[in-house]
C-alpha positions as CSV (number, residue, x, y, z in Angstrom):
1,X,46.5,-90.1,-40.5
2,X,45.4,-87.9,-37.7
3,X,43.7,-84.1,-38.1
4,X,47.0,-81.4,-38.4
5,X,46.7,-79.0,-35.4
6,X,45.6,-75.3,-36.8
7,X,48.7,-74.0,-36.0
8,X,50.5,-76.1,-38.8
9,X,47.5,-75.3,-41.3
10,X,48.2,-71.8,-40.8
11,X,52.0,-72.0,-41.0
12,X,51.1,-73.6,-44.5
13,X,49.3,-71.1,-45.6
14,X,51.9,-68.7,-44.7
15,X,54.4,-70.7,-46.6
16,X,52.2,-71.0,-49.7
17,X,51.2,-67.0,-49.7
18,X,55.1,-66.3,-48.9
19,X,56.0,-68.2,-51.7
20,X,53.4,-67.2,-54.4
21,X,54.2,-63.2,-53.5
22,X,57.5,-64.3,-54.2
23,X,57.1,-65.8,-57.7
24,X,54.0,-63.0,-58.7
25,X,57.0,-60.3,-57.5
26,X,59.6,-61.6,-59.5
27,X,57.1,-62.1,-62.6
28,X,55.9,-58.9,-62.4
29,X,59.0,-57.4,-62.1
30,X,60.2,-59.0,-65.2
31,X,57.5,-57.5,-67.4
32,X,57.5,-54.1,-65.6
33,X,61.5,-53.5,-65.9
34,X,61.7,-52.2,-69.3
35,X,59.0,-50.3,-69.3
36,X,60.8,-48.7,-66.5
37,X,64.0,-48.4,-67.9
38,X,62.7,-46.2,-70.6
39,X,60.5,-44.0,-68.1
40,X,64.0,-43.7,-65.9
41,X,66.4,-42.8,-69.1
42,X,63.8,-40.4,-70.1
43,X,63.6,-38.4,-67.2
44,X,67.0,-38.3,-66.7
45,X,67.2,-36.9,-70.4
46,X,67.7,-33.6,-70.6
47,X,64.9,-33.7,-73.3
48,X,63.1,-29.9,-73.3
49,X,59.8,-32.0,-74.0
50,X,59.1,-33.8,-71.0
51,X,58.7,-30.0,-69.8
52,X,55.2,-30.1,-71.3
53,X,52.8,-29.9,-68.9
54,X,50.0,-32.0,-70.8
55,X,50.3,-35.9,-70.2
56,X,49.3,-35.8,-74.2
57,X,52.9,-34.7,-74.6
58,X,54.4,-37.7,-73.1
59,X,53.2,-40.0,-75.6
60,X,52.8,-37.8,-78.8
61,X,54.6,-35.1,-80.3
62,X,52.1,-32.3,-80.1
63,X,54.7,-29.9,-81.5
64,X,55.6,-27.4,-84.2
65,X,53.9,-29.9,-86.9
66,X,51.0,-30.9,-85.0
67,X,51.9,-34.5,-85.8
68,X,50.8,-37.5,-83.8
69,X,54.6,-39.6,-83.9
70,X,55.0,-41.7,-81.0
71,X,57.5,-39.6,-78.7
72,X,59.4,-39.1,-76.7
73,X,59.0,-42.9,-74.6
74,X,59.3,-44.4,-77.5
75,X,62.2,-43.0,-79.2
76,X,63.6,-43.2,-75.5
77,X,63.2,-47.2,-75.9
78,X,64.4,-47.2,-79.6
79,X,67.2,-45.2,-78.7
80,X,68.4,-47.5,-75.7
81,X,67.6,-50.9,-78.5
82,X,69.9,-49.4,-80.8
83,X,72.4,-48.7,-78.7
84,X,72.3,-51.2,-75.8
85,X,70.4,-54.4,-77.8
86,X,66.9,-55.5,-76.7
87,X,69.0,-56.6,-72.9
88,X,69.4,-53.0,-72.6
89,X,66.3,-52.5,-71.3
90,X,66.9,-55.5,-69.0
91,X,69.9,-53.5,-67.7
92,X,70.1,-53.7,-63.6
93,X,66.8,-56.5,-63.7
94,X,68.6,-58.7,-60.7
95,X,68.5,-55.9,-57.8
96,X,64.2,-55.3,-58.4
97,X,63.9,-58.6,-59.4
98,X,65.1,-59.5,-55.6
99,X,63.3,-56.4,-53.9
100,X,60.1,-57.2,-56.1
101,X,59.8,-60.6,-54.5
102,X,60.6,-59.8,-51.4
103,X,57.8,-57.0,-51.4
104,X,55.6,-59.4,-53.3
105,X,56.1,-61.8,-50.5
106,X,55.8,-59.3,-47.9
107,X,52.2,-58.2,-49.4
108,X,51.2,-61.6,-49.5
109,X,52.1,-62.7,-46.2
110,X,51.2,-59.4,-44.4
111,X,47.5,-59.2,-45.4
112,X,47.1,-62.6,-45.1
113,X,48.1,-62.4,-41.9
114,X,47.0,-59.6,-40.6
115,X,42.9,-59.8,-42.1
116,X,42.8,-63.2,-40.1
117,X,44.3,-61.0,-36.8
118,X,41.6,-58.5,-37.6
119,X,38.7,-60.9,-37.9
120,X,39.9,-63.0,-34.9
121,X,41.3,-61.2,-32.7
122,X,39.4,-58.3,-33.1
123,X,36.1,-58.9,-34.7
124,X,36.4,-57.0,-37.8
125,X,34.3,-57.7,-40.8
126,X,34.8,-58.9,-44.2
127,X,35.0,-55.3,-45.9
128,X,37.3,-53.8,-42.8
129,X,39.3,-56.8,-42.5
130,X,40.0,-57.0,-46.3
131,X,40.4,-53.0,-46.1
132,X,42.8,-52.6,-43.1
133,X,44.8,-56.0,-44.3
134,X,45.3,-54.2,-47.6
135,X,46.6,-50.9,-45.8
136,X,49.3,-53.1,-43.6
137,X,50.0,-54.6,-46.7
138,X,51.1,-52.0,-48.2
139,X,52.6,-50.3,-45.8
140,X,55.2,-53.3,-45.9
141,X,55.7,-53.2,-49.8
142,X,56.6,-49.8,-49.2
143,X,59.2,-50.6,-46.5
144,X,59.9,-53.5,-48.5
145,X,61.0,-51.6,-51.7
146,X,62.0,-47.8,-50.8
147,X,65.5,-49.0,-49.8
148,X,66.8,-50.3,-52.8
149,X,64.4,-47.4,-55.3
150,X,67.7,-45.3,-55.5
151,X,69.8,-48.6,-56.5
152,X,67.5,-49.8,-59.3
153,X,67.8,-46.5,-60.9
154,X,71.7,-46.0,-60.9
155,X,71.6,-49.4,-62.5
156,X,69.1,-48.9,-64.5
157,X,71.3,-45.8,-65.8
158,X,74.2,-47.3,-66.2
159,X,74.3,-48.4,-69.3
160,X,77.7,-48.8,-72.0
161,X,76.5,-46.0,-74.0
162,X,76.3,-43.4,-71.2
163,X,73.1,-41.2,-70.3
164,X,71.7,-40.0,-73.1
165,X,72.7,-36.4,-74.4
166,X,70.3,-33.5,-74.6
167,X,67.7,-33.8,-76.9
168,X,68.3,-37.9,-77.7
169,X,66.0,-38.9,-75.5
């Protein structure tokens, strides 16, 4: 058949980076969600030993004993298993899920976009291009997922159990 005119190559190509940012956003988001689950129960905790100021203390009790015990992220996460089941930590998934695709798919798109402005339109190199692209890029993740931040957590904290009570978590 005959040549495809570069606009519809490029409107392709948009598709296809639209598309994978979508499904790498929603992946990612999926493996990410637990992890911060725990991290947004455990702030919210009125635990006094997240006031350590040594990251050391965020992942072993460096206390009284001088003990290495995994604490307090993972008795966060054991705590919210035994009393929500392993879906507990999956609690309020669907609202990031969404904004994590959308941002995934606005990364994708945007510096795809915007390196082949830069080097086109305006002559930039390789490095710059792939530099400045990056920067857009993630200037619109950031658009993309600041809005729904505060949502995500209230989910995330409403669990059956309630918030965890001082010094559970």
């Amino acid at each position: 058949g005959p040549p495809e005119p570069p606009e519809a190559l490029h409107s392709a190509s948009a598709c296809k980076r639209l598309f994978s940012g979508w499904i790498a956003g929603a992946i990612g988001e999926c493996f990410v969600h637990p992890l911060s689950t725990i991290e947004v129960h455990t702030q919210h905790s009125l635990a006094h030993r997240l006031l350590r100021p040594s990251l050391k203390g965020l992942f072993f009790d460096v206390g009284h004993s001088g003990g290495g015990h995994l604490t307090p992220l993972w008795d966060a996460g054991a705590l919210l298993v035994r009393r929500d089941g392993m879906w507990g930590l999956y609690r309020g998934l669907a609202l990031p899920m969404t904004a994590g695709s959308l941002a995934g798919a606005a990364a994708f798109t945007t510096y795809g976009d915007a390196r082949k402005r830069l080097r086109d339109d305006f002559g930039f190199g390789r490095r710059s291009s792939a530099l400045w692209a990056g920067a857009a890029s993630g200037v619109m993740t950031s658009v993309a997922m600041a809005p729904l931040e505060l949502l995500t957590v209230r989910l995330q904290l409403s669990t059956p159990a309630g918030v965890f009570a001082a010094g559970e978590g």
